[in-house]
C-alpha positions as protocol buffer text, in pm:
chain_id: "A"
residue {
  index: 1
  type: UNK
  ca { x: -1145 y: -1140 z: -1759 }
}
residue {
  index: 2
  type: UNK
  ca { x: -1225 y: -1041 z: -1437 }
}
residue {
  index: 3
  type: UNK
  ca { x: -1588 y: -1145 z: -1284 }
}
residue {
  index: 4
  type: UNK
  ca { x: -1792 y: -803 z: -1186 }
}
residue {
  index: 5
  type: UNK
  ca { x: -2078 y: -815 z: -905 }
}
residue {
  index: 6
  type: UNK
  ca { x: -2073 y: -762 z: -578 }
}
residue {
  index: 7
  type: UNK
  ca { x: -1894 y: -1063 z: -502 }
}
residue {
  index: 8
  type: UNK
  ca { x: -1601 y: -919 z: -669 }
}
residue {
  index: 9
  type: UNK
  ca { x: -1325 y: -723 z: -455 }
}
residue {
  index: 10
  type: UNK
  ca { x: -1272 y: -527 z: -717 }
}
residue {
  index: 11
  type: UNK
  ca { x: -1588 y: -428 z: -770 }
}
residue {
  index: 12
  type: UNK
  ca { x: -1696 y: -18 z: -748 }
}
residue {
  index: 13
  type: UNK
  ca { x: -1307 y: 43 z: -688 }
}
residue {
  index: 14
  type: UNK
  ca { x: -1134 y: 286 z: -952 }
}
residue {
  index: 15
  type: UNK
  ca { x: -776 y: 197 z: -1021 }
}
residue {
  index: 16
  type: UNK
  ca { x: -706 y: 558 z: -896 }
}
residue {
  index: 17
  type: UNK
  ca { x: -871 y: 426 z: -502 }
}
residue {
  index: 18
  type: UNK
  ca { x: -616 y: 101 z: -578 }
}
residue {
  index: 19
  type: UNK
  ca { x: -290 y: 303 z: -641 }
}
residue {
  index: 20
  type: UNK
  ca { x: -351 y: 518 z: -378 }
}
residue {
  index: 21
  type: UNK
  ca { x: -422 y: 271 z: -112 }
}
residue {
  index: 22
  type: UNK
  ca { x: -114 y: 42 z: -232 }
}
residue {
  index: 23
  type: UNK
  ca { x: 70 y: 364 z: -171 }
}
residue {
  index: 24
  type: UNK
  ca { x: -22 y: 459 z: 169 }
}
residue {
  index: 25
  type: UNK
  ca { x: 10 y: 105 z: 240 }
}
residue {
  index: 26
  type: UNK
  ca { x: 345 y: 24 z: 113 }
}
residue {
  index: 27
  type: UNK
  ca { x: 535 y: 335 z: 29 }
}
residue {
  index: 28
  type: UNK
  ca { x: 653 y: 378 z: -313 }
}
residue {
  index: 29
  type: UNK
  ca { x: 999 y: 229 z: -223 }
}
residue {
  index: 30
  type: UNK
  ca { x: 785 y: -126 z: -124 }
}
residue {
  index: 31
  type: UNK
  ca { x: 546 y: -128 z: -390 }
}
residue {
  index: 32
  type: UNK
  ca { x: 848 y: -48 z: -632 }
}
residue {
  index: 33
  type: UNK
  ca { x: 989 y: -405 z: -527 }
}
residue {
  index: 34
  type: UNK
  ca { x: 743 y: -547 z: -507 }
}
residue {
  index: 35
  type: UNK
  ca { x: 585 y: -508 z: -880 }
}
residue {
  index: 36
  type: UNK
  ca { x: 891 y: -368 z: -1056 }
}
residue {
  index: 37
  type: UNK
  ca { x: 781 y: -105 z: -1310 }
}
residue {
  index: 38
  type: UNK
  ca { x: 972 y: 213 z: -1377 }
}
residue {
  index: 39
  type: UNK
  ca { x: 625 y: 376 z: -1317 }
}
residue {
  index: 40
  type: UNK
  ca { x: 680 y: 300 z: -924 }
}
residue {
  index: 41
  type: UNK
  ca { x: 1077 y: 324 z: -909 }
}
residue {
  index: 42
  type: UNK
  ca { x: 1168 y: 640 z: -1085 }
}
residue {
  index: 43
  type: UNK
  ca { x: 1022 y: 983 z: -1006 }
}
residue {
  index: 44
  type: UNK
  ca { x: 667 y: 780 z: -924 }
}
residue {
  index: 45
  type: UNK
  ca { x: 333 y: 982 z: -877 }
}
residue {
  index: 46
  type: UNK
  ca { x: -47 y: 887 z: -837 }
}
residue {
  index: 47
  type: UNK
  ca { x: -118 y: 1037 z: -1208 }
}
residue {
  index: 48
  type: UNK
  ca { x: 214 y: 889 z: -1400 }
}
residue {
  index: 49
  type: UNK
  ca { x: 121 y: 542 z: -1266 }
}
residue {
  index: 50
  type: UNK
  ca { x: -230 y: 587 z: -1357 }
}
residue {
  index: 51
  type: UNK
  ca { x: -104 y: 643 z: -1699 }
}
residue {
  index: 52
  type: UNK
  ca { x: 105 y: 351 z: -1751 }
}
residue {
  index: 53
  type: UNK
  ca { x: -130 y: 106 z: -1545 }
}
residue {
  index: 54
  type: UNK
  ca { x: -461 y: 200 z: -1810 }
}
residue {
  index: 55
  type: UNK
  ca { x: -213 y: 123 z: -2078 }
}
residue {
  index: 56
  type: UNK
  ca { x: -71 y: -165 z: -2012 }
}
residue {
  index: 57
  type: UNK
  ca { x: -263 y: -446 z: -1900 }
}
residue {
  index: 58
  type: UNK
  ca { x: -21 y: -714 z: -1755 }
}
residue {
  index: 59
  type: UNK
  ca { x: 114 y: -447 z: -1503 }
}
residue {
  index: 60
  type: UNK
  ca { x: -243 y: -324 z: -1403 }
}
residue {
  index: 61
  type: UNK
  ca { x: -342 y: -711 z: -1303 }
}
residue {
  index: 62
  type: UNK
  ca { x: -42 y: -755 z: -1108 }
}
residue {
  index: 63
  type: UNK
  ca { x: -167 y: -426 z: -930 }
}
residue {
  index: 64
  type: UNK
  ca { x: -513 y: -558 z: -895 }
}
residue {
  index: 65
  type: UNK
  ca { x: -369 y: -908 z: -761 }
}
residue {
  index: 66
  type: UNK
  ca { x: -157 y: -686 z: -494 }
}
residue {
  index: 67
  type: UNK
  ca { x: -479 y: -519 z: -404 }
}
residue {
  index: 68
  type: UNK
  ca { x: -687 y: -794 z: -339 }
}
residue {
  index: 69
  type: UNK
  ca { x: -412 y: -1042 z: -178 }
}
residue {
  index: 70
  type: UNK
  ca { x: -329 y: -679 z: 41 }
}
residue {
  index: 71
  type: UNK
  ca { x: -714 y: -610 z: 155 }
}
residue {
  index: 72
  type: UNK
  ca { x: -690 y: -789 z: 473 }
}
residue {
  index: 73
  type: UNK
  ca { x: -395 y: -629 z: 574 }
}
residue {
  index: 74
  type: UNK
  ca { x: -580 y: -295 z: 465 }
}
residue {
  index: 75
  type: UNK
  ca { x: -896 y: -311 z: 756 }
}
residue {
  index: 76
  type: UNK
  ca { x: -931 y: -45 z: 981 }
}
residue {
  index: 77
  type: UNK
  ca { x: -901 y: -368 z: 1249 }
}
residue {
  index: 78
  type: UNK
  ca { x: -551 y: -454 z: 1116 }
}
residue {
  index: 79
  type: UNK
  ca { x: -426 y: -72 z: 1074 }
}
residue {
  index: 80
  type: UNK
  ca { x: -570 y: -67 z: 1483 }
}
residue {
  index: 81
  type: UNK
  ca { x: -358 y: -350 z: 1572 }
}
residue {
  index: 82
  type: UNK
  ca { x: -70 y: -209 z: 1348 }
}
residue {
  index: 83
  type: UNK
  ca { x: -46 y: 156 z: 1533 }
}
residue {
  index: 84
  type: UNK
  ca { x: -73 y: -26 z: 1887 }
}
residue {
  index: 85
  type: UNK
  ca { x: 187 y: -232 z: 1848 }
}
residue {
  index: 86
  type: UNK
  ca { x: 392 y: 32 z: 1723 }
}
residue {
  index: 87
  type: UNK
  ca { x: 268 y: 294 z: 2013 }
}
residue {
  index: 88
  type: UNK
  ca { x: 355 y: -14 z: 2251 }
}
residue {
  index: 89
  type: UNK
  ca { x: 753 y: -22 z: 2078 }
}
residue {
  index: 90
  type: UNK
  ca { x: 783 y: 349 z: 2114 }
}
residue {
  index: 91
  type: UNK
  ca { x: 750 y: 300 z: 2475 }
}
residue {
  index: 92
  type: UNK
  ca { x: 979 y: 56 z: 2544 }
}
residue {
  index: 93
  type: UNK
  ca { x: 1246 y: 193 z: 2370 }
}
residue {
  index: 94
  type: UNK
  ca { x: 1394 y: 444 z: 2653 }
}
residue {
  index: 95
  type: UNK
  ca { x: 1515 y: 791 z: 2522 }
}
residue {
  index: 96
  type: UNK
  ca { x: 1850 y: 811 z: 2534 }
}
residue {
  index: 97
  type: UNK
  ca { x: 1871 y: 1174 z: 2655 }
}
residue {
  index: 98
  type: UNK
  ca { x: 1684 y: 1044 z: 3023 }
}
residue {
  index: 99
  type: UNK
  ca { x: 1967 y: 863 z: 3152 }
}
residue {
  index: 100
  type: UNK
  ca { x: 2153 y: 1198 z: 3171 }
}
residue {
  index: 101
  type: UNK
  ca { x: 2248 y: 1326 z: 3501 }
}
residue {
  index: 102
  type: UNK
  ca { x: 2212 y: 1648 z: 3610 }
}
């Protein structure tokens, strides 16, 4: 059992905030590797997953674990540093249609 408090990264987050985060995160191609439930590989949705996750307890604290091992990656600091680097990519790859003469 889980410790609650404060201290706890769990703690004042519903499982709904969780799956939706993992989501937007990972996509639900990712997320379906990485914890393989049908839930997340066939015809997956916020509400079906909720479902099966308050159901089934050894697949809701693998979700949990995700969550928590995932929250650093998760910061507004490291979704920052994400987009720039990605911005930064975008321009250097050269569009192919500018080395077209006229």
């Amino acid at each position: 059992m889980h410790a609650a408090g404060p201290k706890n990264p769990l703690h004042g987050i519903t499982l709904q905030k969780i799956v939706t985060q993992l989501v937007e995160h990972y996509g639900w191609e990712m997320l379906g590797r990485m914890i393989p439930i049908n839930c997340f590989n066939f015809h997956p949705s916020i509400k079906s997953s909720l479902t099966f996750l308050r159901r089934t307890p050894w697949a809701r604290a693998k979700v949990e674990a995700l969550y928590v091992d995932s929250l650093p990656d998760m910061t507004p600091e490291a979704k920052a540093a994400v987009a720039a680097a990605e911005a930064a990519e975008a321009a250097a790859v050269e569009d192919p249609r500018s080395d077209r003469s006229v």
